[in-house]
C-alpha positions in Angstrom: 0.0 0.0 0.0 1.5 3.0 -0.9 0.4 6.8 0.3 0.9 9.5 -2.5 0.8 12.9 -1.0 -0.6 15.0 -4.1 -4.3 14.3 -5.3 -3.9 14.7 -9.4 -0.4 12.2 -9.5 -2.7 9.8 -6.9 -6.3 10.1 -9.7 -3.7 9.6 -12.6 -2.7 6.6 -11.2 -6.2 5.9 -10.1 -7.5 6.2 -13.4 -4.8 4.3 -14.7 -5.6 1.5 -12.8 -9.4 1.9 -13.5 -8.2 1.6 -17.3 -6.5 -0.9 -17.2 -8.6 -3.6 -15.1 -11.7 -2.4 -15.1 -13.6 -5.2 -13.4 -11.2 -5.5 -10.4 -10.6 -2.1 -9.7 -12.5 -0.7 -6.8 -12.4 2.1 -4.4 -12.9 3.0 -0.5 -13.2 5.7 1.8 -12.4 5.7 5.1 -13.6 8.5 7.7 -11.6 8.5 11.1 -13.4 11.1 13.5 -10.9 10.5 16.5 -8.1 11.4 14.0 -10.5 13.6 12.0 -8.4 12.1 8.9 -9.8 10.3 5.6 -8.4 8.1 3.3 -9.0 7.0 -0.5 -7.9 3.9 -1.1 -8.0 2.4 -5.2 -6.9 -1.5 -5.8 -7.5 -4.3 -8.1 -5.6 -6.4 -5.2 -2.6 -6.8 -7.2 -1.8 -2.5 -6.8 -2.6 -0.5 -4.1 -2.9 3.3 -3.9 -4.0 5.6 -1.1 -4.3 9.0 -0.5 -4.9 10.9 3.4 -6.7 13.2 3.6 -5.2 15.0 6.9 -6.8 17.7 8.9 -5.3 20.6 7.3 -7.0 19.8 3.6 -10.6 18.0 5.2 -12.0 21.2 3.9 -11.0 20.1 0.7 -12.4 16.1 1.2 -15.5 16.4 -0.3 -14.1 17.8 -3.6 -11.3 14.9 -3.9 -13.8 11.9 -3.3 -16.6 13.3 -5.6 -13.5 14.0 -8.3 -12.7 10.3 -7.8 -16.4 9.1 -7.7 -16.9 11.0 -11.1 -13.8 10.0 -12.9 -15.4 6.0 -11.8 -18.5 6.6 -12.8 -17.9 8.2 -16.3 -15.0 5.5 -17.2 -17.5 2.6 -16.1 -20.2 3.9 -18.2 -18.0 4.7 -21.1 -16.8 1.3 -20.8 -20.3 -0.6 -20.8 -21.0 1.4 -23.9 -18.1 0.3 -25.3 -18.4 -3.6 -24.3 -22.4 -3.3 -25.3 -21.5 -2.0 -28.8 -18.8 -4.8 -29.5 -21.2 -7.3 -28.3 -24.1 -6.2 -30.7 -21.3 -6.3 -33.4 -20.2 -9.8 -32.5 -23.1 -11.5 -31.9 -24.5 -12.1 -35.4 -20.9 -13.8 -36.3 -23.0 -17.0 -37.1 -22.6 -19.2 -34.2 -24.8 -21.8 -33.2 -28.1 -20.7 -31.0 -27.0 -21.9 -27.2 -30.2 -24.2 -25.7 -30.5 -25.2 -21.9 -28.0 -26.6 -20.1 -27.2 -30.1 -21.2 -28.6 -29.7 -24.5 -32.3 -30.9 -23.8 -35.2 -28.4 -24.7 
Protein backbone atom coordinates (compact mmCIF):
# COMPACT_ATOMS: atom_id res chain seq x y z
CA UNK A 1 0.00 0.00 0.00
CA UNK A 2 1.47 3.03 -0.91
CA UNK A 3 0.38 6.79 0.26
CA UNK A 4 0.86 9.52 -2.47
CA UNK A 5 0.80 12.86 -1.01
CA UNK A 6 -0.57 14.95 -4.08
CA UNK A 7 -4.25 14.33 -5.33
CA UNK A 8 -3.92 14.65 -9.35
CA UNK A 9 -0.38 12.19 -9.46
CA UNK A 10 -2.67 9.79 -6.87
CA UNK A 11 -6.26 10.13 -9.73
CA UNK A 12 -3.65 9.58 -12.59
CA UNK A 13 -2.66 6.63 -11.23
CA UNK A 14 -6.25 5.86 -10.08
CA UNK A 15 -7.48 6.24 -13.40
CA UNK A 16 -4.83 4.30 -14.72
CA UNK A 17 -5.63 1.51 -12.81
CA UNK A 18 -9.37 1.94 -13.51
CA UNK A 19 -8.23 1.60 -17.27
CA UNK A 20 -6.45 -0.94 -17.20
CA UNK A 21 -8.57 -3.65 -15.09
CA UNK A 22 -11.74 -2.41 -15.11
CA UNK A 23 -13.55 -5.22 -13.38
CA UNK A 24 -11.23 -5.46 -10.37
CA UNK A 25 -10.56 -2.13 -9.65
CA UNK A 26 -12.46 -0.72 -6.76
CA UNK A 27 -12.37 2.15 -4.41
CA UNK A 28 -12.90 2.98 -0.51
CA UNK A 29 -13.22 5.74 1.81
CA UNK A 30 -12.37 5.73 5.08
CA UNK A 31 -13.58 8.45 7.68
CA UNK A 32 -11.59 8.53 11.05
CA UNK A 33 -13.36 11.09 13.49
CA UNK A 34 -10.89 10.55 16.49
CA UNK A 35 -8.06 11.44 13.98
CA UNK A 36 -10.52 13.60 12.03
CA UNK A 37 -8.39 12.14 8.95
CA UNK A 38 -9.81 10.32 5.58
CA UNK A 39 -8.39 8.13 3.29
CA UNK A 40 -8.97 6.98 -0.50
CA UNK A 41 -7.93 3.86 -1.06
CA UNK A 42 -8.00 2.36 -5.18
CA UNK A 43 -6.92 -1.53 -5.85
CA UNK A 44 -7.54 -4.31 -8.07
CA UNK A 45 -5.58 -6.44 -5.21
CA UNK A 46 -2.56 -6.85 -7.21
CA UNK A 47 -1.75 -2.52 -6.80
CA UNK A 48 -2.60 -0.45 -4.06
CA UNK A 49 -2.92 3.28 -3.94
CA UNK A 50 -4.01 5.65 -1.14
CA UNK A 51 -4.27 9.01 -0.51
CA UNK A 52 -4.94 10.86 3.44
CA UNK A 53 -6.69 13.19 3.59
CA UNK A 54 -5.21 15.01 6.93
CA UNK A 55 -6.81 17.70 8.90
CA UNK A 56 -5.30 20.65 7.28
CA UNK A 57 -6.96 19.81 3.61
CA UNK A 58 -10.57 18.01 5.17
CA UNK A 59 -12.03 21.23 3.85
CA UNK A 60 -10.99 20.08 0.66
CA UNK A 61 -12.42 16.14 1.18
CA UNK A 62 -15.46 16.36 -0.34
CA UNK A 63 -14.14 17.77 -3.59
CA UNK A 64 -11.28 14.86 -3.85
CA UNK A 65 -13.78 11.87 -3.31
CA UNK A 66 -16.64 13.35 -5.62
CA UNK A 67 -13.47 14.02 -8.30
CA UNK A 68 -12.73 10.29 -7.84
CA UNK A 69 -16.40 9.14 -7.72
CA UNK A 70 -16.91 10.98 -11.07
CA UNK A 71 -13.79 9.97 -12.92
CA UNK A 72 -15.36 5.97 -11.75
CA UNK A 73 -18.54 6.62 -12.83
CA UNK A 74 -17.89 8.16 -16.31
CA UNK A 75 -15.01 5.52 -17.21
CA UNK A 76 -17.46 2.57 -16.11
CA UNK A 77 -20.22 3.88 -18.25
CA UNK A 78 -17.96 4.72 -21.11
CA UNK A 79 -16.77 1.29 -20.78
CA UNK A 80 -20.35 -0.55 -20.76
CA UNK A 81 -21.01 1.45 -23.88
CA UNK A 82 -18.10 0.31 -25.33
CA UNK A 83 -18.43 -3.64 -24.35
CA UNK A 84 -22.42 -3.32 -25.29
CA UNK A 85 -21.53 -1.96 -28.81
CA UNK A 86 -18.84 -4.80 -29.52
CA UNK A 87 -21.21 -7.33 -28.30
CA UNK A 88 -24.08 -6.23 -30.69
CA UNK A 89 -21.33 -6.31 -33.44
CA UNK A 90 -20.20 -9.79 -32.52
CA UNK A 91 -23.12 -11.46 -31.93
CA UNK A 92 -24.53 -12.09 -35.41
CA UNK A 93 -20.88 -13.79 -36.34
CA UNK A 94 -23.00 -17.01 -37.10
CA UNK A 95 -22.61 -19.18 -34.19
CA UNK A 96 -24.76 -21.80 -33.18
CA UNK A 97 -28.07 -20.68 -31.00
CA UNK A 98 -26.99 -21.92 -27.24
CA UNK A 99 -30.23 -24.21 -25.71
CA UNK A 100 -30.54 -25.15 -21.87
CA UNK A 101 -27.95 -26.59 -20.13
CA UNK A 102 -27.20 -30.06 -21.23
CA UNK A 103 -28.64 -29.67 -24.48
CA UNK A 104 -32.26 -30.88 -23.77
CA UNK A 105 -35.16 -28.44 -24.74
Amino acid sequence: MVYISDFLEFQAKALDLLSRDPIQTRYVTKYRQKDNEAVIKVTNDKECWQFKIDQSNMEHANDYISQITQSFIKLSCNRRVDDAAAAEGGAGAGGKKKGKKGGKH
